[in-house]
N, C-alpha and C positions, 0 to 999 in steps of 0.2 A: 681462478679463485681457490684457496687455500682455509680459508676460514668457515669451515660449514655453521659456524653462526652468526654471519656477516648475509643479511639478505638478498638475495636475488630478485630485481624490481623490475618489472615489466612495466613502464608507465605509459598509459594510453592516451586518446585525449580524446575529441570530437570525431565521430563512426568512429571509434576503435583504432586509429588510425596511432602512431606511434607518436610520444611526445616527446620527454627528454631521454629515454633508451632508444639507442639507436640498432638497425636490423642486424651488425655484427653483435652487439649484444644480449639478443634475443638467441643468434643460432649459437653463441657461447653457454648460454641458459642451458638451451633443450639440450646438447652433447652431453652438460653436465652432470644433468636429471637421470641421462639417459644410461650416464656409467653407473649411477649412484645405487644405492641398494634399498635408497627408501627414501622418499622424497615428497616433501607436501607443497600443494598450491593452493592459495587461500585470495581469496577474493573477499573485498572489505562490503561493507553494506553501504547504504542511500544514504546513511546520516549523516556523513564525514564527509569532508573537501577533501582536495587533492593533499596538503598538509598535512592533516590530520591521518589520513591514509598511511602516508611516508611514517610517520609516527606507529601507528600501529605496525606496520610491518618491522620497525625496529627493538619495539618491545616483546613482539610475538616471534621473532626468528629464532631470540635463545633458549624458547619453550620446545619449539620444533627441533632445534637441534641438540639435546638432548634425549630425546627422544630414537637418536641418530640419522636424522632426514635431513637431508639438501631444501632449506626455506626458499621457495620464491612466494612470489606475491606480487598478484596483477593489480597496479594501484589506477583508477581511471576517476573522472571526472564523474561527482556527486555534489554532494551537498546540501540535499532534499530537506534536510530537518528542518535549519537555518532559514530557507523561502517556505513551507508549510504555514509552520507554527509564525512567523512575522503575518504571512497573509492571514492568517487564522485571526490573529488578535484584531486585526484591522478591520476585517467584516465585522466580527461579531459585535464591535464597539458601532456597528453605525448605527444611527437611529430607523433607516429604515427595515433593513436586516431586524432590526429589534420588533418591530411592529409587527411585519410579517411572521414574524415566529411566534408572536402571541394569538397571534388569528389562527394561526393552521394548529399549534399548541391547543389550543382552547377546544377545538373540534377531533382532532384527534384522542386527547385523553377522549372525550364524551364518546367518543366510534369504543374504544377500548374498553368503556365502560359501560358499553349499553347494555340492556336487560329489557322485560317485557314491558307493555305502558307505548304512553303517549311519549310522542316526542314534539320538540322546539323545533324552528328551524325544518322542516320536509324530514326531520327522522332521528336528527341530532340532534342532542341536548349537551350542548359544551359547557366544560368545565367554567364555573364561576369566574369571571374576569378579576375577579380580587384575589381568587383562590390562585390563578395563575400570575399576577401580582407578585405575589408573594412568593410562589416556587422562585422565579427566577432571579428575583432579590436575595432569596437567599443562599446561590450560588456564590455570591459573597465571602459567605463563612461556609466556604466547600462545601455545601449541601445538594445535591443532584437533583434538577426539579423532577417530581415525579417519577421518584427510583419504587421500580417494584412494581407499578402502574403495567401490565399487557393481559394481553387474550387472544390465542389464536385461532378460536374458532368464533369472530366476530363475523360479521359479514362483511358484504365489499362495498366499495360508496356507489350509492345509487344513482342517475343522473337528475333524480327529483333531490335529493341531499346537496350534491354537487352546484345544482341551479340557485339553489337555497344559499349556498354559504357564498357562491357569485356573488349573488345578489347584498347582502350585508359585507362584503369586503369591498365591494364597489362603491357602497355609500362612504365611507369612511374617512371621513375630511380629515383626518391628521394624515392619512398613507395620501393621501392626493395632495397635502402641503409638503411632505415628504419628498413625494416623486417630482413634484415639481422643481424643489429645490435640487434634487441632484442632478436634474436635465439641466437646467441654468447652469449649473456648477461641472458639465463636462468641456472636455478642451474644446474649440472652434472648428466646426467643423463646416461644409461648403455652405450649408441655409443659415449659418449664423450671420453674414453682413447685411445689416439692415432689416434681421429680424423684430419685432416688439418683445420685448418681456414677457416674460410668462407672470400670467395673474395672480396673486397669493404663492410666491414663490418662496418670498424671505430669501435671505444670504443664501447665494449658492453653497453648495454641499459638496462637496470631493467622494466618488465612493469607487469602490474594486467591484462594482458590476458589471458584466459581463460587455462590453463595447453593443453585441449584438443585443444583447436585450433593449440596452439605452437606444440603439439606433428604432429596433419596435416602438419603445417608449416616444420616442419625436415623431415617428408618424402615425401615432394615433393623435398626440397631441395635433398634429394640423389636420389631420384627419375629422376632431371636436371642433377644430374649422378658425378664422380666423380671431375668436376675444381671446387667446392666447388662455386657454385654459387645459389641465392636463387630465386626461380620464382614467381614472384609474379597473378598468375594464378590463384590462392585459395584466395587468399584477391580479387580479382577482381569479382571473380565467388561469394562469400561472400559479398560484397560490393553490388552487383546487386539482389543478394536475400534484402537486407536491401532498396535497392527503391525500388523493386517491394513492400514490408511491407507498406513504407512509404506512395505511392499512394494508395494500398489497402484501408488504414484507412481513407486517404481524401474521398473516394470515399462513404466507409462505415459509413463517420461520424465520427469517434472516433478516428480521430487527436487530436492533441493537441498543433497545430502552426504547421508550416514545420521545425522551426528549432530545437524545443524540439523533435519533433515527430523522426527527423533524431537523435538528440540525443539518444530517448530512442533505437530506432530498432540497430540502432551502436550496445548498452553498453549488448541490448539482446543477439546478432548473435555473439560478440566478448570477451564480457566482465560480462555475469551473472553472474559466481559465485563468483567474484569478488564484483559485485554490492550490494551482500548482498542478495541474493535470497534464499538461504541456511537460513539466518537465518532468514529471515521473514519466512518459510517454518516450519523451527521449533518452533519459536514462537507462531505461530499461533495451531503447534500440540499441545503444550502443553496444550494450551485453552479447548481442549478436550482429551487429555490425562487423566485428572484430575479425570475426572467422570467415567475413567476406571476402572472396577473391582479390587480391590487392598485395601489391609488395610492401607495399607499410601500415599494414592491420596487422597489429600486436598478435592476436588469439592465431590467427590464420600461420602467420611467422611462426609462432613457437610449437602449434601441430606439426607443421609439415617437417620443421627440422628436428623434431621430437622422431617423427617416424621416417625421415632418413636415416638416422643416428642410427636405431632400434634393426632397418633395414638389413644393416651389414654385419649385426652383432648381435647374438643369440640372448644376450642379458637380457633379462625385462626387472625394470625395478618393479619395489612396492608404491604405489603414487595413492597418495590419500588427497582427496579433496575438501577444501575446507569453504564453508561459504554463509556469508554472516548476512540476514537481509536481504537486500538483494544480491547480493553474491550470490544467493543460491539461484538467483535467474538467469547467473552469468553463469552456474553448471549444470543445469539444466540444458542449456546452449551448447556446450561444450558438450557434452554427454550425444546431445543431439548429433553433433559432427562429426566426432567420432563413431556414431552408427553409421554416419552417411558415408566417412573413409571407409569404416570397415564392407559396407556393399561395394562399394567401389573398387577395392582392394588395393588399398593405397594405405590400408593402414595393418602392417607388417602382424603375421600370427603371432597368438598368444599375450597381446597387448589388453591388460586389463587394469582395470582402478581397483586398487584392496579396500578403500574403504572411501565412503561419501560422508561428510558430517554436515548438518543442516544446526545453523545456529539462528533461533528463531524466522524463520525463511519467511520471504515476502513472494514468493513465486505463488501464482495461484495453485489450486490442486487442479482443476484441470490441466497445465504446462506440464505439473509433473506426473499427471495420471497417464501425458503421453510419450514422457519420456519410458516410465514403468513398464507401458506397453510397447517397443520399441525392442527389436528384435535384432541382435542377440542382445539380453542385460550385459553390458562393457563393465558394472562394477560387482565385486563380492558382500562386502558388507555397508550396510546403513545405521547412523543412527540421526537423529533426528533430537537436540536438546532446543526447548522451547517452552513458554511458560503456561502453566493447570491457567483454566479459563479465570477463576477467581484473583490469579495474581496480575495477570494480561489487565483484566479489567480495572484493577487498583493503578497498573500502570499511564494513571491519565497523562494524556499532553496538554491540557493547559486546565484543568483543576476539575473544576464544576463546569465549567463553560464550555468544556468539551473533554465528560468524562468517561473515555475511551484510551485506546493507544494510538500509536503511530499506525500498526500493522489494523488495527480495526479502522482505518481513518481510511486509507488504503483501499479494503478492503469493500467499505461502505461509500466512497464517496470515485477515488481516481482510477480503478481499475476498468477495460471495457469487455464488454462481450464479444462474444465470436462476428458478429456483424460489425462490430468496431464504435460501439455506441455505448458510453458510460452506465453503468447497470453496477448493483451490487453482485461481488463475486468474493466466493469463500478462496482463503489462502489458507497453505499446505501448515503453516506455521501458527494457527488461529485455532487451538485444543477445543473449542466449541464444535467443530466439526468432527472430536473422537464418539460425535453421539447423532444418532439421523435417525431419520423419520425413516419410514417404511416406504415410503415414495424418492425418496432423494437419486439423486441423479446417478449416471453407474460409475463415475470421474469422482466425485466421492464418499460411494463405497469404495472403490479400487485404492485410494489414499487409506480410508482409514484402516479396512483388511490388511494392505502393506505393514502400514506402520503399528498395530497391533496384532498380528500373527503370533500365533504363540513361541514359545522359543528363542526367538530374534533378539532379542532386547534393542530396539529399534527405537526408543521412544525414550527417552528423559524427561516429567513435566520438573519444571521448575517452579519452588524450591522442592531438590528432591530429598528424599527422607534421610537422617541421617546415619541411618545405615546401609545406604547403597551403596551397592558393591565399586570396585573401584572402574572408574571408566562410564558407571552411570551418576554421577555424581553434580549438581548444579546448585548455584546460590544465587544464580539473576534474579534480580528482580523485578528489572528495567527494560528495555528493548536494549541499548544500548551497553547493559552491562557481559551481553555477552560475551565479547573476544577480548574482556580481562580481568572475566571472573578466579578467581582460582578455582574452584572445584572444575569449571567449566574446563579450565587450561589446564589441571592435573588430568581431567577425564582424555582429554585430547591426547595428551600424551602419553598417557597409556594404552591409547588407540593404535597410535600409529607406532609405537613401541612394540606389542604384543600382536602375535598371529591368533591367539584365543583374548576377544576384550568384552 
């Protein structure tokens, strides 16, 4: 290759495995990289298809090189936005998802709002059924229900509370014509030949709930025994797990409003693998599938010819990493491997990365508080552009009906814990976490220390002011406007241009 602003594409496909670049063109890559004097690899985020990838890589190469760096670009199979937000519209429109978020709604504001006095309900006093009415009608005309609404030094739901709100969601004849009808309205499954109808069912109903809930769902229903009637006992006893979630988080901080917060804990307890968890799960495997042992895993191909290249030849370029999204979970990975070469000794002295850029990152900060920790640091400088809490927040993905972002959506609902169990977890790229309690966890402190040390200039919030110097410079405003913003793409290329940026 002759044209250093003609992209280098590394395309992957399913575990990282290689799809239309083939293994001579990956070790043509790293040789490349490996003469060059400065050279960027940027990975695309979640929100693009494989298309739209190829695309980005051909309007971002002639930024990079300019800059005078050798562009590749690992393009791999995503396209997370596109199945989210479709699933997103589909739940939130059904009617039973609609009821249920008025019941746990109605009691949560009342948790957030309680004070001294008598209470309804074993302790609760929820918010007015008209009063929530109304909020959520007026999502409509982009109004947030109960924006401003928390407390976090509420208490926690007590099992006298809890029994209490059981008990009135259990009676609730339109959620038990509800459920009825979506049990009717699932596909045929082995008890359906020659079952009887379910009583008060009305037109079956099609819904994106969880296979495994519905299956609970039909064995309580025969369980209420044979007049074909459906209990609604398990959506209530479900429903009071998702307030108890909801105050939890106020309590612990990592809400995200009461009425998104009620959304997410909903779409977890009712509707994950719907939601698209599955494939953020996979997605993100592939990130490190790649660097798995295999003669046709892309990441793993271009390390190892990367550091035979480097082996027999004292050059070491400047390598800047660029990573949008989740791209930064796919350098995060990388990062990670290359510690694991460099113990191993397989990856040749004095091989380092000059500079890391994080373009609103979807990697947790735990992921990367254990990269940070990871001994020797493989790279010299960071910066990290991502958007002030305020403009994240205006960045909603679908208005009022879920007004958050992608990376708060993420964050709050598809991510899992160390045990592997869906749980709210703070991302590295989520500016709400440049501020913590006194208690917060040491994964991040460790992030936000990193990224605000003094000196560094580590950190871009976006929009940054308009006199930021050059190289700190952003106008996103979107999750998606990062890798073609201009300030965003001047800042870059003065990065990877300049030894002082």
């Amino acid at each position: 290759m002759t044209d250093i602003a003609a992209p280098r594409i590394i395309h992957t496909g399913p575990d990282g495995t290689l799809a239309s670049t083939s293994a001579e063109q990956v070790a043509a890559i790293a040789a490349e990289v490996a003469r060059s004097e400065r050279a960027v690899l940027h990975f695309h985020g979640g929100l693009v298809n494989e298309a739209s990838g190829m695309a980005t890589a051909n309007g971002l190469a002639p930024v990079y090189a300019e800059a005078g760096a050798v562009p590749v670009f690992f393009v791999w199979r995503s396209g997370f936005l596109e199945t989210v937000t479709g699933n997103l519209r589909e739940i939130l429109a059904e009617d039973i998802f609609g009821r249920m978020l008025k019941w746990v709604l109605q009691f949560a504001v009342g948790k957030v709002r309680e004070s001294g006095g008598g209470r309804a309900f074993g302790g609760i006093e929820p918010a007015p059924g008209d009063e929530v009415d109304a909020d959520l009608h007026a999502r409509h005309a982009d109004l947030v229900p109960f924006a401003g609404e928390g407390a976090a030094d509420i208490s926690g739901v007590s099992q006298a509370e809890r029994d209490a709100f059981e008990r009135v969601v259990s009676a609730d004849p339109q959620l038990r014509a509800q459920a009825a009808a979506v049990l009717a309205g699932r596909e045929p499954g082995p008890r359906e030949p020659g079952a009887r109808g379910i009583e008060g069912a009305g037109p079956p109903v099609a819904t994106r709930m969880d296979p495994g809930v519905l299956d609970e769902l039909a064995r309580e229903e025969e369980v209420e025994g044979g007049r074909g009637l459906i209990g609604t006992a398990l959506l209530a006893r479900k429903c009071a797990s998702v307030l108890v979630h909801v105050v939890a988080r106020f309590r612990a901080g990592s809400d995200h409003g009461v009425y998104s917060t009620v959304v997410e804990e909903l779409l977890r307890e009712f509707y994950l693998g719907s939601i698209g968890a599955a494939v953020w799960a996979a997605m993100k495997g592939e990130t490190a599938d790649t660097f798995a042992a295999g003669t046709q895993r892309g990441g793993r191909l271009f390390l190892d010819g990367l550091a035979a290249a480097l082996a027999t030849d004292p050059h070491r370029p400047q390598l800047t990493l660029v990573g949008h999204s989740t791209g930064a979970v796919f350098i995060d990975n990388l990062l990670t491997e290359l510690g694991r070469m460099h113990g191993a000794g397989t990856l040749p002295d004095g091989v380092l990365v000059r500079n890391v850029a994080f373009l609103a990152p979807a990697c947790t900060s735990a992921h990367f508080a254990a990269v940070l920790g990871g001994q020797p640091r493989l790279f010299e400088r960071f910066r990290m552009f991502t958007m002030s809490d305020e403009a994240e927040c205006a960045d909603r993905l679908l208005g009022a009906f879920y007004p958050r972002s992608l990376l708060y959506l993420v964050s709050g609902i598809l991510e899992r814990d160390a045990a592997g169990a869906s749980a709210c977890m703070p991302l590295a790229g989520l500016a709400r976490y440049l501020t913590l309690r006194a208690d917060a966890p040491t994964d991040l402190v460790g992030v936000r220390d990193f990224l605000l040390e003094l000196g560094t200039d580590r950190l871009v919030r976006s929009p940054s002011s308009q006199d930021a110097p050059l190289g700190m410079r952003s106008g996103a405003l979107t999750h998606a406007d990062f890798d073609n913003d201009p300030l965003v793409l001047a800042s870059l290329r003065h990065l990877v241009a300049t030894d002082h940026a």
